[in-house]
C-alpha atoms as one frame of an Amber mdcrd trajectory, in Angstrom:
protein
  47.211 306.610 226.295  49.181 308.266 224.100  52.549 310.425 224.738  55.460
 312.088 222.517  58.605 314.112 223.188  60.259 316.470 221.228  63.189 315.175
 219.193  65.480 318.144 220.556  64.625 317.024 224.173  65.067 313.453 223.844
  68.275 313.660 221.399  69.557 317.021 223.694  73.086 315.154 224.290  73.070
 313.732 221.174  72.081 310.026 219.094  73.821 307.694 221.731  71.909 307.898
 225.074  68.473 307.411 222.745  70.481 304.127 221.144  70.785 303.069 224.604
  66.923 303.036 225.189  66.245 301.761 221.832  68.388 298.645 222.837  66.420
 297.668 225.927  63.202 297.938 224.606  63.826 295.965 222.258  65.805 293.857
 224.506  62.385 293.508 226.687  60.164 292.797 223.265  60.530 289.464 222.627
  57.793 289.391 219.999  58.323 292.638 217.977  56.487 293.908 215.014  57.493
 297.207 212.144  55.965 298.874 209.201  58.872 300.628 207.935  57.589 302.104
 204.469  60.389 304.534 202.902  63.851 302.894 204.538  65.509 300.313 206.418
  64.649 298.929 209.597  67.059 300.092 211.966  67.685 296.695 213.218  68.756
 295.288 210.134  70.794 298.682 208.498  74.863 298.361 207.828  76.777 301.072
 209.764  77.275 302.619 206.462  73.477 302.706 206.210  72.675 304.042 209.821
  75.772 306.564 209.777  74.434 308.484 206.613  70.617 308.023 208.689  72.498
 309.587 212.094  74.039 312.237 210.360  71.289 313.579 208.747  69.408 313.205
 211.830  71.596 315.641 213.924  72.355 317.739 210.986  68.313 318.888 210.956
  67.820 319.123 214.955  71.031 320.539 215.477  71.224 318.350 217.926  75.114
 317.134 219.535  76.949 315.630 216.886  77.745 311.819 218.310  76.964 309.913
 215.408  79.818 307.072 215.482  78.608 306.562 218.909  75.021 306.535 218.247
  75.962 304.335 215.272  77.846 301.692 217.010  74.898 301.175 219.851  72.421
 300.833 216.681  74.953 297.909 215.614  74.622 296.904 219.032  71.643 296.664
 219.079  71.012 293.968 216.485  72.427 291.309 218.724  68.617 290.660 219.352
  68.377 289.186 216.082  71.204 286.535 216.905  70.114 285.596 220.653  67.345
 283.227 220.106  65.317 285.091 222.232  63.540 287.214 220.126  61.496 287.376
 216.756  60.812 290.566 214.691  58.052 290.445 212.052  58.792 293.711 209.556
  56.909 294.484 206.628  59.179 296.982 204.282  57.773 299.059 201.308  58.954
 298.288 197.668  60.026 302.373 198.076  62.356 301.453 201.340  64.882 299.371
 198.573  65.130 302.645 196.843  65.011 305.291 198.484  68.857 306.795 198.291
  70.739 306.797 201.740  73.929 307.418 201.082  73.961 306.575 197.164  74.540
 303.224 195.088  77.508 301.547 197.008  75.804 301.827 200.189  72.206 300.765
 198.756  74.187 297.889 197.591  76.166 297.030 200.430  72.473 297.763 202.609
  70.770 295.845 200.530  73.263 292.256 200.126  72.771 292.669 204.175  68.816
 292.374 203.915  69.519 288.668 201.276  71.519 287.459 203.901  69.991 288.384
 206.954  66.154 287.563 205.323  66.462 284.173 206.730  67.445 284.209 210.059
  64.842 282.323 212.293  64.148 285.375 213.995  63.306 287.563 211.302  59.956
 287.416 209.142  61.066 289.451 206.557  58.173 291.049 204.148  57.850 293.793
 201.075  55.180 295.297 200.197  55.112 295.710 196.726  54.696 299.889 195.293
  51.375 298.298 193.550  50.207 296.267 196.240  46.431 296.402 197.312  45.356
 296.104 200.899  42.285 296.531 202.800  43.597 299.954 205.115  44.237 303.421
 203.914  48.181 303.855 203.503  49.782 304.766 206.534  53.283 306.273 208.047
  55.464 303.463 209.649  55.187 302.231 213.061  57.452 299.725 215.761  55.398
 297.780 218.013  56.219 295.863 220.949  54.331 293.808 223.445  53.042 297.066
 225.492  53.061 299.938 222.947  53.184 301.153 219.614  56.129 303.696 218.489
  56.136 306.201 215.855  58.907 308.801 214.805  57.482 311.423 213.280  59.147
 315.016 212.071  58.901 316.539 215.553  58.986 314.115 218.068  58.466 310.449
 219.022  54.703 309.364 219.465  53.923 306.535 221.856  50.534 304.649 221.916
  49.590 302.426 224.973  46.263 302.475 225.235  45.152 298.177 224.509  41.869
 299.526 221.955  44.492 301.407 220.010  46.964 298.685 219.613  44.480 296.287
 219.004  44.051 298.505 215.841  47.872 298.554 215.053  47.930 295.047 215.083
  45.041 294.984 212.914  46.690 297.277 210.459  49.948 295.280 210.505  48.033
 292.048 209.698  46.394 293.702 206.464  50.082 294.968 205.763  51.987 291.567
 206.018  49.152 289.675 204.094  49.887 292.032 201.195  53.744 291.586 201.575
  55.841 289.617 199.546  57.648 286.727 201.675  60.516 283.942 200.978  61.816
 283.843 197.213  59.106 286.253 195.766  60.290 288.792 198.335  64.102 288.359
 197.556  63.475 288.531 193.837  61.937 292.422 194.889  65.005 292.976 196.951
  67.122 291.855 193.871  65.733 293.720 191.144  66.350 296.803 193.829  70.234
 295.166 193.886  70.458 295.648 189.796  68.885 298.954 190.060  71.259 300.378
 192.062  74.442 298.091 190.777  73.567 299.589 187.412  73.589 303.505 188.871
């Protein structure tokens, strides 16, 4: 089965009541697993990072502007990675270290985060480097839990439950994360993204 919801009904009192769901899904994932091609994970951004990602997020819906309250449940959020409870396998593209949110000192500042945080027992960390070959045609990002697959598209949010379907996603995240670039050759990627935008 698959269901969606227009972003101006499901963000209609603003970013922090959507925060709030975010939080116990992935509360109730213990096993979690994101593509996240073009920027951060949300579960590993700096509030610098996921204020500048708020703001332009109400700024094009014109949707209730609530962002430091939005922001502070998406820091709340990332208790999951601290809990022991939980693991999160996320593959990022090469293009997620640059693209600019919020320009150079918050790149920076987002991206000493990911070299710390890269580590943590329950995080398998991966980029996918720009030249990278892999056996699937490319594809937009995607979270998955135990029960569905989530994607946030221009318009709305896209759910997928159907088990065929999400066979497929995990499929397509296995091709992803055998491409991606783990451990030291992964944080040498996430480095050179460091000098790039140290040097801007």
């Amino acid at each position: 089965m698959t269901s969606s919801t227009p972003w101006q009904q499901r963000l209609s009192t603003g970013t922090e009541d959507i925060q709030d769901e975010v939080i116990g899904w992935y509360q109730q994932t213990r096993h979690g697993k994101a593509y996240v091609p073009n920027m951060i994970w949300g579960t590993v951004q700096t509030e610098a990072y996921a204020t500048v990602v708020l703001s332009r997020v109400v700024d094009f819906l014109g949707v209730p502007d609530d962002v430091p309250a939005g922001v502070a449940k998406r820091m709340e959020r990332q208790q999951v990675l601290y809990d022991g409870e939980h693991r999160y396998d996320v593959v990022l593209g090469e293009q997620a270290l640059y693209t600019n949110v919020g320009g150079s000192l918050v790149m920076c500042e987002q991206l000493e985060r990911l070299l710390r945080e890269m580590d943590l027992p329950s995080l398998g960390l991966g980029i996918l480097p720009a030249d990278a070959e892999f056996g699937i045609v490319p594809m937009p990002g995607f979270n998955m839990g135990e029960d569905r697959a989530h994607y946030e598209l221009v318009s709305c949010g896209v759910d997928i439950t159907d088990v065929d379907e999400l066979a497929l996603h995990h499929k397509a995240f296995d091709a992803l994360s055998g491409a991606a670039r783990y451990g030291d050759s992964a944080r040498s990627l996430i480095n050179k993204a460091l000098a790039f935008w140290s040097n801007t």
